[in-house]
FIKOLZA-1660 file (N, C-alpha, C; in steps of 0.1 Angstrom, whole numbers, plus 5000, padded with zeros to 4 digits):
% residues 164
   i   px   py   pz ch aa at
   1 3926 5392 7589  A  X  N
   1 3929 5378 7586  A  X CA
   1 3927 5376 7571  A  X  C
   2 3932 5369 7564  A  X  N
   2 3938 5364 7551  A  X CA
   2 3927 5352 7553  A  X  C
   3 3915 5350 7547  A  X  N
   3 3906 5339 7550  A  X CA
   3 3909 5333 7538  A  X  C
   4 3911 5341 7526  A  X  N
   4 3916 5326 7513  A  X CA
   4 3925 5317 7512  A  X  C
   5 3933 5328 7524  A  X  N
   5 3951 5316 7523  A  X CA
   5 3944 5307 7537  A  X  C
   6 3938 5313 7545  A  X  N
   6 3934 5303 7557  A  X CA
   6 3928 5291 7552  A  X  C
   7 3914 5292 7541  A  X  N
   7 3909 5279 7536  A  X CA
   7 3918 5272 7528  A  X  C
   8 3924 5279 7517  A  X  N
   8 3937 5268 7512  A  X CA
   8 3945 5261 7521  A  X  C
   9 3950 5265 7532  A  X  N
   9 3959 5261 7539  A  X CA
   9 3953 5248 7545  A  X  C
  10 3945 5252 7552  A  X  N
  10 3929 5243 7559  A  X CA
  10 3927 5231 7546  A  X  C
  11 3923 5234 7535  A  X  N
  11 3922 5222 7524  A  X CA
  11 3937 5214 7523  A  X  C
  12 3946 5220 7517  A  X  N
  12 3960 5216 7518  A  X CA
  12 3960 5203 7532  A  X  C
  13 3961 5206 7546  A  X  N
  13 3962 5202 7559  A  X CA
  13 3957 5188 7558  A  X  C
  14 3938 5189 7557  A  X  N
  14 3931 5180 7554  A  X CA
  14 3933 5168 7542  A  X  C
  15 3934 5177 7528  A  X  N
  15 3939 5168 7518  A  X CA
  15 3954 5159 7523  A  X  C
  16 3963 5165 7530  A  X  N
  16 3975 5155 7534  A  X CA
  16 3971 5144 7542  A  X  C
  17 3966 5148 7550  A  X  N
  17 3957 5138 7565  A  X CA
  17 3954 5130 7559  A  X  C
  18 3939 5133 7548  A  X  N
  18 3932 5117 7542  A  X CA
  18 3946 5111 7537  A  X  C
  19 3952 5117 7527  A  X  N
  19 3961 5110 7522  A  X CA
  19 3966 5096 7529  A  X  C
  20 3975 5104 7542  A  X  N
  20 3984 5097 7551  A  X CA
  20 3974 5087 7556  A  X  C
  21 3962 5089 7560  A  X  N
  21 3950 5079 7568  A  X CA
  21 3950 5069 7555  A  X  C
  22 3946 5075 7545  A  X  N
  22 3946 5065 7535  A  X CA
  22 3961 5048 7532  A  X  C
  23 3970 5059 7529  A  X  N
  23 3983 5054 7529  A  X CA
  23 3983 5041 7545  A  X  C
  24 3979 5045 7557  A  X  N
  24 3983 5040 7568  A  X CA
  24 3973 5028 7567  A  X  C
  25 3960 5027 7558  A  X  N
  25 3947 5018 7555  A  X CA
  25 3954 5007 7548  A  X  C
  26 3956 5013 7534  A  X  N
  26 3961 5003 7528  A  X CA
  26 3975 4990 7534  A  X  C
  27 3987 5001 7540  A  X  N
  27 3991 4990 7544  A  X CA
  27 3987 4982 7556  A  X  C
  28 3979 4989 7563  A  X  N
  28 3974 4975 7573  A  X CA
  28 3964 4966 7564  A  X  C
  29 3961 4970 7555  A  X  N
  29 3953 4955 7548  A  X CA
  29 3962 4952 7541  A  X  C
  30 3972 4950 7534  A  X  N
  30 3985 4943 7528  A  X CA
  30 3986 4939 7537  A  X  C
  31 3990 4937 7548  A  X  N
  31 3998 4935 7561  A  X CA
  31 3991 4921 7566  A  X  C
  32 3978 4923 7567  A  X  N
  32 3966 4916 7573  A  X CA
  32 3963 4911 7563  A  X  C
  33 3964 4908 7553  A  X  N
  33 3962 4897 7544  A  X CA
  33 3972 4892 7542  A  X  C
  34 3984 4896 7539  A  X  N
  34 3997 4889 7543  A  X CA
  34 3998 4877 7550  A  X  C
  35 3992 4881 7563  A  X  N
  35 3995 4878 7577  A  X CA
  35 3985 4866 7575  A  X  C
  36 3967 4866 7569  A  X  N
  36 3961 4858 7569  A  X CA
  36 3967 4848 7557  A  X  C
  37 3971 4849 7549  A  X  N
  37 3978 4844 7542  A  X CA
  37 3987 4822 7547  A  X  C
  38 3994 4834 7554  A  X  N
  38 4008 4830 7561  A  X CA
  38 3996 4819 7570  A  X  C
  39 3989 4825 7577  A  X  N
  39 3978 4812 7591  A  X CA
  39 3975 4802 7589  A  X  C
  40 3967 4800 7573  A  X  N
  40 3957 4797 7562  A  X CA
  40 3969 4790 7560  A  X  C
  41 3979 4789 7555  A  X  N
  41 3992 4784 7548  A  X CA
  41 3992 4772 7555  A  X  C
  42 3999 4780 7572  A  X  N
  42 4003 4771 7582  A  X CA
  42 3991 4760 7584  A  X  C
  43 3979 4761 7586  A  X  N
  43 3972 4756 7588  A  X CA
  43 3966 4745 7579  A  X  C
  44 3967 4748 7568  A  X  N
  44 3969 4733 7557  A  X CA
  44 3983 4728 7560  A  X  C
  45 3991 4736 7560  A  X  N
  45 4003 4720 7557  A  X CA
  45 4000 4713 7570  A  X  C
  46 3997 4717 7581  A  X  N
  46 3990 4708 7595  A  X CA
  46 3977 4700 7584  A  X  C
  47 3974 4701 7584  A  X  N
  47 3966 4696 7575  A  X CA
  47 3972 4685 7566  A  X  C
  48 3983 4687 7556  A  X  N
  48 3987 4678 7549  A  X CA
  48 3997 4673 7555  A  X  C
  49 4003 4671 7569  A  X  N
  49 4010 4665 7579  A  X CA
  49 4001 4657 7584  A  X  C
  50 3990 4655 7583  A  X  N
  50 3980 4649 7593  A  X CA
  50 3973 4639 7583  A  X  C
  51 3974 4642 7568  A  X  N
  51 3971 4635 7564  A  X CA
  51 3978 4621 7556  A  X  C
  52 3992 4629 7563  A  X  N
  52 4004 4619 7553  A  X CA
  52 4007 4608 7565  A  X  C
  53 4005 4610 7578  A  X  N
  53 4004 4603 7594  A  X CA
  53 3995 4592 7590  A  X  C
  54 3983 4601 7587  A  X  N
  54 3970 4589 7589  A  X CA
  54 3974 4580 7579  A  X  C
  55 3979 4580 7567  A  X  N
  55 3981 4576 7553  A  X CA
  55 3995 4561 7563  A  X  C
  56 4004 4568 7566  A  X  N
  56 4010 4555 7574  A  X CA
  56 4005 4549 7584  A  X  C
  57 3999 4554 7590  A  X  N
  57 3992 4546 7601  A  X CA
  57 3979 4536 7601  A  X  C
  58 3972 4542 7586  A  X  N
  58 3965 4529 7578  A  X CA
  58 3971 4521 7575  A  X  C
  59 3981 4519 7568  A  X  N
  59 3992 4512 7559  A  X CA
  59 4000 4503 7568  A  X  C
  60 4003 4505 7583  A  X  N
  60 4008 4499 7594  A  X CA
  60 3998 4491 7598  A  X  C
  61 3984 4491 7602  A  X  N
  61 3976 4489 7606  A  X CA
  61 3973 4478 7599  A  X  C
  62 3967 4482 7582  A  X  N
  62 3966 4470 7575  A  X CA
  62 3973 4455 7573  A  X  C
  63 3988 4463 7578  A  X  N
  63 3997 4451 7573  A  X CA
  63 3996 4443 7586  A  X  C
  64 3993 4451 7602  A  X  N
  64 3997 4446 7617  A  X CA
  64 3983 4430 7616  A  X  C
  65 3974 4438 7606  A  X  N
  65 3959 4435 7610  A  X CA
  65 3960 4421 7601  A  X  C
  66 3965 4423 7589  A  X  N
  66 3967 4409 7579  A  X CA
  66 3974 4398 7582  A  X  C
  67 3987 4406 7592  A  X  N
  67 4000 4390 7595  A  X CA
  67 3992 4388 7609  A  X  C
  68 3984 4393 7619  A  X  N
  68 3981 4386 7626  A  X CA
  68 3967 4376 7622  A  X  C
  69 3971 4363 7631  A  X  N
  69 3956 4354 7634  A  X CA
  69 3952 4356 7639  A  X  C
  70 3954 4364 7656  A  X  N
  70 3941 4360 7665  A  X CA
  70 3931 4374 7660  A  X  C
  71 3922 4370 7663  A  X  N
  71 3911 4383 7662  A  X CA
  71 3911 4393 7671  A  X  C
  72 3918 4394 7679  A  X  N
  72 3921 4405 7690  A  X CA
  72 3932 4418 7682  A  X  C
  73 3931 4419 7670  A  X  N
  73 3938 4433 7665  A  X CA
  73 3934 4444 7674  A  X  C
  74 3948 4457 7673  A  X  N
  74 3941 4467 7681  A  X CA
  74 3934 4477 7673  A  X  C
  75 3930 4489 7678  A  X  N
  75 3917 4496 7670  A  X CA
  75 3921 4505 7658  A  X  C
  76 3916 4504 7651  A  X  N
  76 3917 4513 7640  A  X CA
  76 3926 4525 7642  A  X  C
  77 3934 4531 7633  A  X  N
  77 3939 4545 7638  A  X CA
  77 3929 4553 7642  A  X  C
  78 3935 4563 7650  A  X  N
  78 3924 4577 7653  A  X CA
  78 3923 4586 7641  A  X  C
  79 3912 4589 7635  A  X  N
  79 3913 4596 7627  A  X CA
  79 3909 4618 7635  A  X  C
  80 3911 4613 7644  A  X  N
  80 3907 4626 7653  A  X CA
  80 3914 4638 7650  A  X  C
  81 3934 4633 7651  A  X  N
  81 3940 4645 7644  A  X CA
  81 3942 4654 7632  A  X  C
  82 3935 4642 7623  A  X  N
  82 3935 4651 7610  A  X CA
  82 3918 4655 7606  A  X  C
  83 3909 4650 7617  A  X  N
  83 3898 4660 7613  A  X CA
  83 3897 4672 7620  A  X  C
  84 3908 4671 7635  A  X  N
  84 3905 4689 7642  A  X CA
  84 3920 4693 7632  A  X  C
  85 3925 4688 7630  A  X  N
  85 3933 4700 7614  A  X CA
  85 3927 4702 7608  A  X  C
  86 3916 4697 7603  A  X  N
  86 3909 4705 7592  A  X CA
  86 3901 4711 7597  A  X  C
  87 3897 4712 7609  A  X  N
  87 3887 4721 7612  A  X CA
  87 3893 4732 7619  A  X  C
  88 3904 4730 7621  A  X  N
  88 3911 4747 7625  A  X CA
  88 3917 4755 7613  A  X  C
  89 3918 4745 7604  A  X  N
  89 3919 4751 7591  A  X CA
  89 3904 4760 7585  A  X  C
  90 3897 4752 7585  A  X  N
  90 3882 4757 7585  A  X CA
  90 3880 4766 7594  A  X  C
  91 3882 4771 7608  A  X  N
  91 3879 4781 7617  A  X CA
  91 3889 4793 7609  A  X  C
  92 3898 4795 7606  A  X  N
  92 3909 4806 7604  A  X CA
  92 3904 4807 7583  A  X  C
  93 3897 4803 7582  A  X  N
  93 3898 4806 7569  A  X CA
  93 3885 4816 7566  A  X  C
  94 3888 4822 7551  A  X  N
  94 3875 4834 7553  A  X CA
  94 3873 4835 7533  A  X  C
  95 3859 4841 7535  A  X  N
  95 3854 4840 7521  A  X CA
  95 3854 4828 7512  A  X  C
  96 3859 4829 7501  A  X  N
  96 3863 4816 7492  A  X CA
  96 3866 4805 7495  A  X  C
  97 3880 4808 7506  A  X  N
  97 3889 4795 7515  A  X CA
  97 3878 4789 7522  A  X  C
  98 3870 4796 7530  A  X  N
  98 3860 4787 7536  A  X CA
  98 3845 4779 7531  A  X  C
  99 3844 4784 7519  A  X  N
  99 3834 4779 7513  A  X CA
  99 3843 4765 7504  A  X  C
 100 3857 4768 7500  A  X  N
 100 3861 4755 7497  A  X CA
 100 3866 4742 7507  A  X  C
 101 3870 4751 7522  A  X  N
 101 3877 4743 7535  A  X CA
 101 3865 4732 7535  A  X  C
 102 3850 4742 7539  A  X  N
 102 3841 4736 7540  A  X CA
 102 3837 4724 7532  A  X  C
 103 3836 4722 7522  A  X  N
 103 3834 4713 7516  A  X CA
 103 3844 4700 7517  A  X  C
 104 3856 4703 7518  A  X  N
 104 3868 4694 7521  A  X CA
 104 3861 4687 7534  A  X  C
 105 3858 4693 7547  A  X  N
 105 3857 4691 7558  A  X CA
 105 3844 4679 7552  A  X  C
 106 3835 4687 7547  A  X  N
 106 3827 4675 7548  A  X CA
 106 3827 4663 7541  A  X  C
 107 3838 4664 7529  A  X  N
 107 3840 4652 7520  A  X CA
 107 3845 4644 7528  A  X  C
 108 3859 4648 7539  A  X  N
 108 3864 4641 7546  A  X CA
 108 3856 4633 7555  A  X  C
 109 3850 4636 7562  A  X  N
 109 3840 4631 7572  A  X CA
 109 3834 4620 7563  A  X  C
 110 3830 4623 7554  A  X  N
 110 3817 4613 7545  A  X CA
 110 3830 4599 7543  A  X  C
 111 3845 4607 7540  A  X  N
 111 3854 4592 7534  A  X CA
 111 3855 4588 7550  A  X  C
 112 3858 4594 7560  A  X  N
 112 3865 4589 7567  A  X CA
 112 3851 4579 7579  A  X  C
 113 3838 4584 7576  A  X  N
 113 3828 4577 7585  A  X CA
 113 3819 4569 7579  A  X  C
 114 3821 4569 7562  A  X  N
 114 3816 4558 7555  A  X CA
 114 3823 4551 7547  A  X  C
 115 3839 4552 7541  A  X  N
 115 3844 4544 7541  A  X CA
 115 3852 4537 7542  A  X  C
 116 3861 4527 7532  A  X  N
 116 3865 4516 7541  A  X CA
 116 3879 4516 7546  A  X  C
 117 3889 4514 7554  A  X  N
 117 3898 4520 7560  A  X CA
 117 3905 4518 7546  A  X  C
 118 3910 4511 7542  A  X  N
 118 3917 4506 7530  A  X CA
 118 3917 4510 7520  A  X  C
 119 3907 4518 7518  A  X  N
 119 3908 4530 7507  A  X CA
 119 3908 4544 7508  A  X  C
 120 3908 4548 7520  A  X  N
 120 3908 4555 7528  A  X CA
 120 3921 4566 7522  A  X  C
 121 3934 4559 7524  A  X  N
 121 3944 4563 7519  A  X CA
 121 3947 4569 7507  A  X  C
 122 3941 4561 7495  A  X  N
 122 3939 4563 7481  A  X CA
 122 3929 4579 7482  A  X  C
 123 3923 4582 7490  A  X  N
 123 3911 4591 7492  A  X CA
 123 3920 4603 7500  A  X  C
 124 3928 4598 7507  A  X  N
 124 3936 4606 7512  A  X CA
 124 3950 4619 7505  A  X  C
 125 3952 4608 7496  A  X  N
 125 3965 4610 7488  A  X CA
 125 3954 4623 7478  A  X  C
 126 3948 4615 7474  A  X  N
 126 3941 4629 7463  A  X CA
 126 3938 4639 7473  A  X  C
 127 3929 4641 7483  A  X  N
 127 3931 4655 7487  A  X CA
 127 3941 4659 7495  A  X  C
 128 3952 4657 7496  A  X  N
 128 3965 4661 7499  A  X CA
 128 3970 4668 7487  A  X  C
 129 3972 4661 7475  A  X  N
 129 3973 4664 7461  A  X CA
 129 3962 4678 7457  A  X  C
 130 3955 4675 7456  A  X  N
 130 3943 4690 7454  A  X CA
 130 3947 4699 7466  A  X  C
 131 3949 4696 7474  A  X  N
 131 3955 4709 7486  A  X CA
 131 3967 4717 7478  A  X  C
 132 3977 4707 7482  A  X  N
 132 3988 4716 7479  A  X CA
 132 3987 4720 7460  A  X  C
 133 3979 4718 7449  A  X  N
 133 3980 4722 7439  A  X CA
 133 3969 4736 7436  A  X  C
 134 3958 4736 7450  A  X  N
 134 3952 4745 7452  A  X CA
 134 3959 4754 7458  A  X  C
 135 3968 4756 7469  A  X  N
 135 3977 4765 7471  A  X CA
 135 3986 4770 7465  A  X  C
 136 3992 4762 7455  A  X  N
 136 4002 4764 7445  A  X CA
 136 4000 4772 7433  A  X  C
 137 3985 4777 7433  A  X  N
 137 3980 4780 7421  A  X CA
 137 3980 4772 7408  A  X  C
 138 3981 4762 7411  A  X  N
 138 3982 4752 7399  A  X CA
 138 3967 4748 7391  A  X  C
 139 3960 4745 7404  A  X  N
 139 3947 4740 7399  A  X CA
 139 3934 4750 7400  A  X  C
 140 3922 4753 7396  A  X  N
 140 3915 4757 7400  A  X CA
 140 3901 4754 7411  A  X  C
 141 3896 4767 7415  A  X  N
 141 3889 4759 7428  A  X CA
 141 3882 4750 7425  A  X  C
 142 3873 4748 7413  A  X  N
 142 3864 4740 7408  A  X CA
 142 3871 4727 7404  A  X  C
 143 3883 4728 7400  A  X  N
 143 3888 4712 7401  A  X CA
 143 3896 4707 7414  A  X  C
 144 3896 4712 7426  A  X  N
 144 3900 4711 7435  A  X CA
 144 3886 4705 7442  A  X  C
 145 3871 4718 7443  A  X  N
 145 3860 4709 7448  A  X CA
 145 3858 4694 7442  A  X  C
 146 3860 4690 7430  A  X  N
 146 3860 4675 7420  A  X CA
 146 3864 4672 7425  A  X  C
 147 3881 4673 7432  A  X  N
 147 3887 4660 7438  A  X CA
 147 3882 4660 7450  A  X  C
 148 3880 4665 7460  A  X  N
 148 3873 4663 7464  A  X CA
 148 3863 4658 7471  A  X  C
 149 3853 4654 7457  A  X  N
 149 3842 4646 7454  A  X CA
 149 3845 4634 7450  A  X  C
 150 3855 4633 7443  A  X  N
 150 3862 4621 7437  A  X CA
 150 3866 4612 7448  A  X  C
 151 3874 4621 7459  A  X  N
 151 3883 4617 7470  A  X CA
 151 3873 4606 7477  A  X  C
 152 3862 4610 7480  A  X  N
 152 3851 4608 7490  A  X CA
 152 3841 4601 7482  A  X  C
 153 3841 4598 7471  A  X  N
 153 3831 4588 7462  A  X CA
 153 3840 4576 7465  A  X  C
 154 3857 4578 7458  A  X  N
 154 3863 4567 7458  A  X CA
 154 3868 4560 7476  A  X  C
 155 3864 4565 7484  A  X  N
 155 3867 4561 7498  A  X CA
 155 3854 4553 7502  A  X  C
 156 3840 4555 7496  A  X  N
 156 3829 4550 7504  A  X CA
 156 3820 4540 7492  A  X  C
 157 3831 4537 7476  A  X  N
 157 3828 4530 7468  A  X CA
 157 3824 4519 7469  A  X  C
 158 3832 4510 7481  A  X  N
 158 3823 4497 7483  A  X CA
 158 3813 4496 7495  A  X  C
 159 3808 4509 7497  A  X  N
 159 3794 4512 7508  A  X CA
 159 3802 4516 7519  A  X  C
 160 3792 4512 7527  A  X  N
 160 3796 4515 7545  A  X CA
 160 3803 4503 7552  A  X  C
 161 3814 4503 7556  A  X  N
 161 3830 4496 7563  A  X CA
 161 3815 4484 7570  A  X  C
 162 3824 4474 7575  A  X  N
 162 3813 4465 7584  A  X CA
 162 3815 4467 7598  A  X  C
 163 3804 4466 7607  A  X  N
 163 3805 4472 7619  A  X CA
 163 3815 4464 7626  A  X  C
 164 3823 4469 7638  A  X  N
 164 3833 4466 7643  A  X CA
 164 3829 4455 7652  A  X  C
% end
């Protein structure tokens, strides 16, 4: 037996293998980031669907609540579907995305449980705006967390709403 051409051959064999294992690695991570990509995507514009709803349905509400007299208005919108959007936005997100979802999530909570429905919208519009300019690559994360902060200062500026 020929054992030099056998180990060459044997290296050759192996060296292809990693290769091909390698080659079949990388595109399943293209593929799968791709893919998380595309989730993360879908998942905010539910997100910025949910927040353009609540944004009319404040705006309906305000106006139902002002032309009527009797004190029997009906209840405030639900703000329920645009906080489980953002939290399934927040479940599907990973690394960075979640350390920024997260903070969204909790600014939102802070505008939407301490302040006042009325400005609510104003608070809304900016992070709708920081979303899609953070996706867009337009803005960076750090002025994205600002708005934010901005969003949720200017929603709870005149304190805590008066109890119902």
């Amino acid at each position: 037996m020929d054992w030099p051409s056998f180990w060459r051959t044997l290296l050759a064999t192996l060296a292809g293998a990693g290769v091909g294992v390698f080659g079949v690695w990388w595109a399943f991570h293209l593929q799968s980031r791709g893919q998380y990509t595309v989730r993360l995507d879908d998942a905010l514009a539910r997100v910025i669907v949910e927040l353009a709803q609540r944004n009319t349905d404040i705006d309906k509400y305000l106006r139902e609540a002002s032309a009527s007299e009797d004190e029997t208005a009906d209840a405030p919108p639900s703000n329920l579907p645009l906080l489980a959007s953002m939290e399934v936005a927040l479940m599907l997100s990973r690394g960075d995305d979640f350390h920024l979802l997260n903070h969204l999530v909790h600014r939102a909570y802070t505008a939407i449980q301490g302040g006042h429905l009325s400005l609510q919208a104003g608070a809304n519009g900016m992070i709708l705006g920081a979303i899609e300019r953070w996706r867009s690559e337009q803005w960076p994360r750090d002025k994205v967390l600002q708005t934010f902060d901005t969003a949720a200062a200017f929603a709870t500026r005149l304190g805590p709403p008066p109890p119902a």
